[in-house]
BAVEX-236985 format. One record per residue (C-alpha): x, y, z; residue in three letters; residue number from 1. Coordinates in nm, 2 decimals, m for minus. Each point is the difference from the previous one (the first is absolute). Last residue first. Layout:
REC       X       Y       Z  code  pos
REC       X       Y       Z   ala  NUM
...
This chain:
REC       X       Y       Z  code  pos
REC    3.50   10.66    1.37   unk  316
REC   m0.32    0.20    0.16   unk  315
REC   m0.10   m0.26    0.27   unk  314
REC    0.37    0.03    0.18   unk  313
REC   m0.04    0.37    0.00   unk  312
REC   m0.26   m0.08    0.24   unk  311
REC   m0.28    0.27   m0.11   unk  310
REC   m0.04    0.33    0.20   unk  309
REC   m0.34    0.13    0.11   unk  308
REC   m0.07    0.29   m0.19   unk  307
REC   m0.02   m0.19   m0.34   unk  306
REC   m0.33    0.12   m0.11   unk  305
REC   m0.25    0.15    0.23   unk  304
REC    0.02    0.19    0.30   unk  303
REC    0.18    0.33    0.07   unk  302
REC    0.01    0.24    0.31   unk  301
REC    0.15    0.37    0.02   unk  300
REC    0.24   m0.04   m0.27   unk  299
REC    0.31    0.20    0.03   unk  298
REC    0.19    0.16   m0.31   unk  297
REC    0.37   m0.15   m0.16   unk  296
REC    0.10    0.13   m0.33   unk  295
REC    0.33   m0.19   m0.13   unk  294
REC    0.15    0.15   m0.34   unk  293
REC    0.30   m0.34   m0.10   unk  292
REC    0.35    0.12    0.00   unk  291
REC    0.16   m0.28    0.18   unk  290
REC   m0.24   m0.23   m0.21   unk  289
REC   m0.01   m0.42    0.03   unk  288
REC    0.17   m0.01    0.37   unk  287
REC   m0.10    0.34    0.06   unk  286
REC   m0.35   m0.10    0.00   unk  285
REC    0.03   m0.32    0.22   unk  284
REC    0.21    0.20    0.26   unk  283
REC   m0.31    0.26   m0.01   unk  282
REC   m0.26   m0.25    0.01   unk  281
REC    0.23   m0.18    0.33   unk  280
REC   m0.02    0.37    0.16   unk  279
REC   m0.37    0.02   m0.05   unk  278
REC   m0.09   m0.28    0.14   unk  277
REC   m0.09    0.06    0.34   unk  276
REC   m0.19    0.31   m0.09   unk  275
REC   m0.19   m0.27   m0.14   unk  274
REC   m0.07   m0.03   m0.40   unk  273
REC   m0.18    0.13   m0.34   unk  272
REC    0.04   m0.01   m0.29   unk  271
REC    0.02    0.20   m0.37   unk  270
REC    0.25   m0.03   m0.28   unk  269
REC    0.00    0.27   m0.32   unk  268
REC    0.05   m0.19   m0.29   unk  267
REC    0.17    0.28   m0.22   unk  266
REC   m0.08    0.15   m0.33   unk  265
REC    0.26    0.26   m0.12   unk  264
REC   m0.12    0.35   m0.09   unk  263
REC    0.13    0.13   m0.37   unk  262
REC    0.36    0.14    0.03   unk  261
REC    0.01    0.34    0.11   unk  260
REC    0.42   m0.01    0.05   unk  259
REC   m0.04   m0.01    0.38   unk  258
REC   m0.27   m0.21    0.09   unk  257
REC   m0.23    0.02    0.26   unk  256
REC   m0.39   m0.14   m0.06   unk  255
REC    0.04   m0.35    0.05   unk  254
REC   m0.30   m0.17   m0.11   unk  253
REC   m0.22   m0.26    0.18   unk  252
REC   m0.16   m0.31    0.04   unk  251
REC   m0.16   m0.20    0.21   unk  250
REC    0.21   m0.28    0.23   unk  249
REC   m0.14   m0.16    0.35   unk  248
REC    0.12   m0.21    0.24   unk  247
REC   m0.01   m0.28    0.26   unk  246
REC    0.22   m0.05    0.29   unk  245
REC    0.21   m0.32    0.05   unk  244
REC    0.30    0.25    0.11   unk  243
REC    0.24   m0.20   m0.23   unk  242
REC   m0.14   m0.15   m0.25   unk  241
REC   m0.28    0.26   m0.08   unk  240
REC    0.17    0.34    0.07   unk  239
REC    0.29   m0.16   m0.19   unk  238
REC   m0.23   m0.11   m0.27   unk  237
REC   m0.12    0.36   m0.02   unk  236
REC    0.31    0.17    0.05   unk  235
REC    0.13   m0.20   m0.28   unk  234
REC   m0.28    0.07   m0.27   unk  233
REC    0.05    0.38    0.12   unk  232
REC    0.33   m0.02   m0.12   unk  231
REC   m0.01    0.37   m0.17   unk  230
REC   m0.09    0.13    0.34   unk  229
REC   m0.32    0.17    0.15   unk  228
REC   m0.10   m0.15    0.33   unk  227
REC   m0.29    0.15    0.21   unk  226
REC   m0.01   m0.11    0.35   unk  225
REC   m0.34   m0.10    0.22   unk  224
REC    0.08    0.00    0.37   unk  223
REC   m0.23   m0.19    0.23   unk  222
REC   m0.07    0.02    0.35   unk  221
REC   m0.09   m0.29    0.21   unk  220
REC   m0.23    0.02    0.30   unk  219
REC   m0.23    0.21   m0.19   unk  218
REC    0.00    0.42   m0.11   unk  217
REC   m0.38   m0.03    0.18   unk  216
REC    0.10   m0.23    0.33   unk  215
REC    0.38    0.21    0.03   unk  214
REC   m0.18    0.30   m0.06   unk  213
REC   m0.22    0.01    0.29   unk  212
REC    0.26   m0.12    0.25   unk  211
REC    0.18    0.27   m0.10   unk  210
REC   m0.26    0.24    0.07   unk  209
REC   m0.06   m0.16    0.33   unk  208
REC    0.35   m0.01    0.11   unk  207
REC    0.03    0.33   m0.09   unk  206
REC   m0.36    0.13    0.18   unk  205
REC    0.06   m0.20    0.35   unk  204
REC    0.37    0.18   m0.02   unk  203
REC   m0.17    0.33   m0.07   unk  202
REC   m0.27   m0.03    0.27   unk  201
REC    0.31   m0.12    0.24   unk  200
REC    0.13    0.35   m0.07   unk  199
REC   m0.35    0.18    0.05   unk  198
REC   m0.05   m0.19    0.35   unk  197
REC    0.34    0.09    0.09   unk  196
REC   m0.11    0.41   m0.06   unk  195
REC   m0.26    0.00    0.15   unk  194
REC   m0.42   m0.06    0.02   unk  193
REC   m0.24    0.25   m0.20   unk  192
REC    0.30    0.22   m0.15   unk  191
REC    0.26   m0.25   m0.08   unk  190
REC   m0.25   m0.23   m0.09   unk  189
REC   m0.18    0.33   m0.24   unk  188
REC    0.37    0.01   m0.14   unk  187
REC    0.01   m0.38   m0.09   unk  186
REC   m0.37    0.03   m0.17   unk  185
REC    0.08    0.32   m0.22   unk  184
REC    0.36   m0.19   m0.13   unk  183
REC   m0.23   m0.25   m0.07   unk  182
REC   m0.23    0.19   m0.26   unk  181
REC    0.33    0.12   m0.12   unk  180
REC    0.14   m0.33   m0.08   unk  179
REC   m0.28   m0.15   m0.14   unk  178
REC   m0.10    0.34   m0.22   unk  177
REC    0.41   m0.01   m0.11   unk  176
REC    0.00   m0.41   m0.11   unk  175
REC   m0.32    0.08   m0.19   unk  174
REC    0.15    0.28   m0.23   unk  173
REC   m0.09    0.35    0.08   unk  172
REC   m0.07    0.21   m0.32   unk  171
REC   m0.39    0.01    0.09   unk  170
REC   m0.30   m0.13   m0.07   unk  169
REC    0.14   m0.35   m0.12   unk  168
REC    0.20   m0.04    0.35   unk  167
REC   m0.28    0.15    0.20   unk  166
REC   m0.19   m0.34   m0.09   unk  165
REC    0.26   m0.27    0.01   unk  164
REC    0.14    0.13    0.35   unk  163
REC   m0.34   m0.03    0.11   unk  162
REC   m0.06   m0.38   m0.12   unk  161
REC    0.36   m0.03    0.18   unk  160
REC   m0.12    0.14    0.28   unk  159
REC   m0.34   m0.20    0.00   unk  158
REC    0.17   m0.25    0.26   unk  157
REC   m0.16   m0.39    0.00   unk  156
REC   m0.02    0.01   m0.40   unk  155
REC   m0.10   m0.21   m0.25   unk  154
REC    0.14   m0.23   m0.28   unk  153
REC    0.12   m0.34    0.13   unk  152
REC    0.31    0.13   m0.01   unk  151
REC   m0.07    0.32    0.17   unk  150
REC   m0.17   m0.24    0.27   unk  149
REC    0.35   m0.17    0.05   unk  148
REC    0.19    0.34    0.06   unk  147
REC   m0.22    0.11    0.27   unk  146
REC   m0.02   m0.25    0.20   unk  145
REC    0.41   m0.04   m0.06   unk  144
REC    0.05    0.38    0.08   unk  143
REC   m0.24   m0.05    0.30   unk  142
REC    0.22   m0.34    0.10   unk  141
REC    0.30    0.17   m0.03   unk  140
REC   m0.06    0.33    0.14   unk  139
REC   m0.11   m0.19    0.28   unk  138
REC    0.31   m0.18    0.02   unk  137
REC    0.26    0.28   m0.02   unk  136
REC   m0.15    0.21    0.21   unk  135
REC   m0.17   m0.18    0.26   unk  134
REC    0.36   m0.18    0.04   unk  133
REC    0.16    0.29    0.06   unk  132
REC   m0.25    0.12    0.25   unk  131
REC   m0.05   m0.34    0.20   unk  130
REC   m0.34   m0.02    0.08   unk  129
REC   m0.02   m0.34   m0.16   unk  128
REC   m0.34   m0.20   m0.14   unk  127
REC   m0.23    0.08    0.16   unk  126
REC   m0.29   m0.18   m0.10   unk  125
REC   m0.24   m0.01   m0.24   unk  124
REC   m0.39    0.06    0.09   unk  123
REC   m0.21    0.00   m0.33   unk  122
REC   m0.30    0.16   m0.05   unk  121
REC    0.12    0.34   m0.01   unk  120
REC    0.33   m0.03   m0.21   unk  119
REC   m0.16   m0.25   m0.19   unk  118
REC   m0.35    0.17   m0.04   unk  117
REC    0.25    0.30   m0.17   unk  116
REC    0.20   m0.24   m0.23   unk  115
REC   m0.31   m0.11   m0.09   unk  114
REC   m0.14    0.35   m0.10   unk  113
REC    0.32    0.08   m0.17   unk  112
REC    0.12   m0.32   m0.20   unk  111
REC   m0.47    0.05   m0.14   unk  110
REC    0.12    0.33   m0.08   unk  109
REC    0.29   m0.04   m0.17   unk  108
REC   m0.18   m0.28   m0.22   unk  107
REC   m0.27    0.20   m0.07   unk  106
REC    0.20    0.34   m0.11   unk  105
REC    0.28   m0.25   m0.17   unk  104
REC   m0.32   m0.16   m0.24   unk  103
REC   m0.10    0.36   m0.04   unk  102
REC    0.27    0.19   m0.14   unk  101
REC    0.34    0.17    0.06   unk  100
REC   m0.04    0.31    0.04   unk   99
REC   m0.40    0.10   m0.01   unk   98
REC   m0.05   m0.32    0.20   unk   97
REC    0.32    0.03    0.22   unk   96
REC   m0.03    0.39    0.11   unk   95
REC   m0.41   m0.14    0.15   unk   94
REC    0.23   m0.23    0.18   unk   93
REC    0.24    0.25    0.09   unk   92
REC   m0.28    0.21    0.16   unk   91
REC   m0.10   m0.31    0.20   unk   90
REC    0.35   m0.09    0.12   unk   89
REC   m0.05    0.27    0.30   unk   88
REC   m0.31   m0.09    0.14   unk   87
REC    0.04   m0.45   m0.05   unk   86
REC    0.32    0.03    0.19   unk   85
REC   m0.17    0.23    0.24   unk   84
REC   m0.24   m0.25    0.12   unk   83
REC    0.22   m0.26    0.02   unk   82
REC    0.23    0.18    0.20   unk   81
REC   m0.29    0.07    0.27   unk   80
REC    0.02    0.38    0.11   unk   79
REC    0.22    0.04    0.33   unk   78
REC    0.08    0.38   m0.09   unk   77
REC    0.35    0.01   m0.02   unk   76
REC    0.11   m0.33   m0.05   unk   75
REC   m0.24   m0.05   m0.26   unk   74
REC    0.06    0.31   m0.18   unk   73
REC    0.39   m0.10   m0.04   unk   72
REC   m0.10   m0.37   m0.08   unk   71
REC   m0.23    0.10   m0.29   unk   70
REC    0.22    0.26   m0.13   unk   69
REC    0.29   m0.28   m0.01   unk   68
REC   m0.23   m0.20   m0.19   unk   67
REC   m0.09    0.24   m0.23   unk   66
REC    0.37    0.05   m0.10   unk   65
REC    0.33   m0.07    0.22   unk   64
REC   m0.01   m0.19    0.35   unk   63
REC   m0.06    0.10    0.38   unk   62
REC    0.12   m0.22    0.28   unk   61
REC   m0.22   m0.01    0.33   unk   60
REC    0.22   m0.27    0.17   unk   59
REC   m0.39   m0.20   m0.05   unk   58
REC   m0.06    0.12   m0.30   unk   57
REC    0.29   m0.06   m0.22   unk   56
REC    0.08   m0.37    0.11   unk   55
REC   m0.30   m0.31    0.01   unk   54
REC   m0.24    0.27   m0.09   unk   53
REC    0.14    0.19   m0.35   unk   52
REC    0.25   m0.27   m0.14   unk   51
REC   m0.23   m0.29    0.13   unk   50
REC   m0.30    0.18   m0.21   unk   49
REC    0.22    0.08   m0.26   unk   48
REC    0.12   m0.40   m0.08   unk   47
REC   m0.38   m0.11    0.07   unk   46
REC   m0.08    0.26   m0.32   unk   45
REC    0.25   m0.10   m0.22   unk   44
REC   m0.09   m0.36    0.06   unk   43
REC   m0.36    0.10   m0.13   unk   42
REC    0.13    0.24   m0.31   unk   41
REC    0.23   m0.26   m0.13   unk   40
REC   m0.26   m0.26    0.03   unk   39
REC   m0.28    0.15   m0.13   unk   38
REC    0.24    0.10   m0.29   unk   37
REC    0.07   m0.39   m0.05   unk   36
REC   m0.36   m0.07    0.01   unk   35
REC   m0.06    0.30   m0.28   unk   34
REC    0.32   m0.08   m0.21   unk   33
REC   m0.23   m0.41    0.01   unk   32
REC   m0.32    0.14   m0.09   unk   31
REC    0.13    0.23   m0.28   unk   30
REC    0.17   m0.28   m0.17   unk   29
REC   m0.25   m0.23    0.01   unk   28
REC   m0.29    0.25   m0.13   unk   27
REC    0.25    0.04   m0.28   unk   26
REC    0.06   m0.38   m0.06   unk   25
REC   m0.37   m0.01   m0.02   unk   24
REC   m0.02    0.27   m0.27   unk   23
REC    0.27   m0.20   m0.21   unk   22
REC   m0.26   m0.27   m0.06   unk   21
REC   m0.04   m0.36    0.24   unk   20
REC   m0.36    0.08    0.08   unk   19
REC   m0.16   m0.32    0.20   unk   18
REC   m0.11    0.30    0.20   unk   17
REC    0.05   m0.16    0.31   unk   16
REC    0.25   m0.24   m0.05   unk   15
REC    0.17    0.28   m0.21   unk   14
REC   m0.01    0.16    0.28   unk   13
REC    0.17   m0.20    0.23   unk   12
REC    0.27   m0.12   m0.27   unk   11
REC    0.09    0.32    0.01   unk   10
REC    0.05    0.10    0.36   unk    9
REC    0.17   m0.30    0.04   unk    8
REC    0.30    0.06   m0.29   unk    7
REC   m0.01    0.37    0.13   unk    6
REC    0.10   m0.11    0.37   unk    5
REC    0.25   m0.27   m0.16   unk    4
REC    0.12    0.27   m0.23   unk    3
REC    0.05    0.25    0.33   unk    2
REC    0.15   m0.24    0.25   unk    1
């Protein structure tokens, strides 16, 4: 969808400029990352609108960060969600433009005022009442809302923005500020409504939260691994014959050695796979190398190269 969308985009302007220079390529590039940003961000928004009025507010469910504020005060003092959506993100928008920077600030607030209008624009319907199910799917599709505008590079929630902030002013790390701040918000349910609402607050936030990082970390995690053997020629064509994934080699010295001998060079084999295929990488390895030095790290999201596999028919 992408190159056909930049392919367009391109020949539109140069039709326009009748400018076919590097610059124009640019301008194409930008144009389409911004309509596919537009789009993450707008179906992120729908997705936490049905999260927040087709489920949490009508059993009166509570969630984690400025949202969950927002849907505590509302339930206490009848002010209009939208309203307070846009109140209590503000200060994290001005947190975003010092932060992070000003293209995120606009974008986050333009995801912000329309997810507001949405939510009070917009009737949605109930959806279920059924406690459980409030739970589990409105965490879902807030943590999905949520998720998809962070990929298209704004923010729905200024906790994280927050979290980002105190974290480089203080020693806290960003995981610690997010779970503090809703540590605050679960006792102030417990206080303000009871003790089930607070539990089913927790369940809304988990599912949420992993929601979020299922859409960010992608629908399929890599793992990169690190191979250091003295067959690394074998590795590779094993990696490339038999998995059909692609690979890299740079070079590198091996530092231990017992009598002081001068540093060996050693082709030092990179790649990355599935979760899925790790175990068949590792048969694959031991086959050429028993002894081979494996280093396996995740990888949030990867594009690029030879992610997707190759038939291993094509590569013979």
């Amino acid at each position: 969808m992408i190159p056909f969308l930049n392919r367009v985009i391109t020949k539109s302007l140069q039709r326009i400029t009748g400018n076919s220079s590097k610059n124009t390529a640019n301008v194409a590039i930008e144009i389409e990352h911004g309509l596919v940003d537009a789009l993450y961000i707008f179906l992120g928004i729908c997705s936490a609108a049905i999260g927040i009025e087709g489920f949490l507010i009508p059993s009166s469910f509570i969630d984690g960060g400025v949202m969950g504020i927002s849907l505590i005060v509302n339930a206490l003092t009848n002010t209009p969600l939208s309203l307070l959506i846009l109140l209590f993100n503000f200060p994290f928008l001005i947190m975003a433009y010092s932060a992070i920077g000003r293209r995120f600030a606009i974008k986050s607030i333009i995801g912000i005022v329309c997810l507001s209008l949405i939510i009070h624009f917009v009737p949605i319907p109930v959806i279920t009442q059924d406690k459980i199910l409030v739970a589990a799917f409105g965490g879902l599709f807030l943590g999905l809302g949520i998720g998809m505008a962070i990929r298209g590079g704004a923010i729905i929630d200024g906790t994280e923005v927050l979290a980002i902030y105190i974290s480089r002013k203080t020693s806290l790390t960003v995981g610690n500020v997010i779970l503090l701040f809703n540590i605050l918000i679960f006792i102030s349910a417990a206080f303000f409504f009871n003790r089930e609402v607070a539990l089913y607050a927790i369940l809304t936030y988990f599912t949420a939260s992993k929601t979020i990082d299922f859409v960010i970390d992608g629908i399929e995690e890599y793992t990169a691994v690190t191979i250091i053997s003295e067959y690394s020629d074998a590795v590779r064509l094993a990696i490339i014959s038999k998995l059909g994934r692609g690979c890299t080699i740079y070079k590198g010295k091996r530092g231990y050695s017992p009598t002081n001998d001068p540093p060996e060079d050693r082709d030092i084999v990179y790649t990355i796979v599935t979760r899925l295929e790790m175990s068949k990488l590792k048969t694959e390895i031991d086959k050429v190398d028993p002894d081979a030095f494996v280093i396996t790290s995740s990888v949030k999201d990867a594009k690029g190269g030879m992610i997707k596999k190759k038939p291993i028919s094509k590569i013979k």
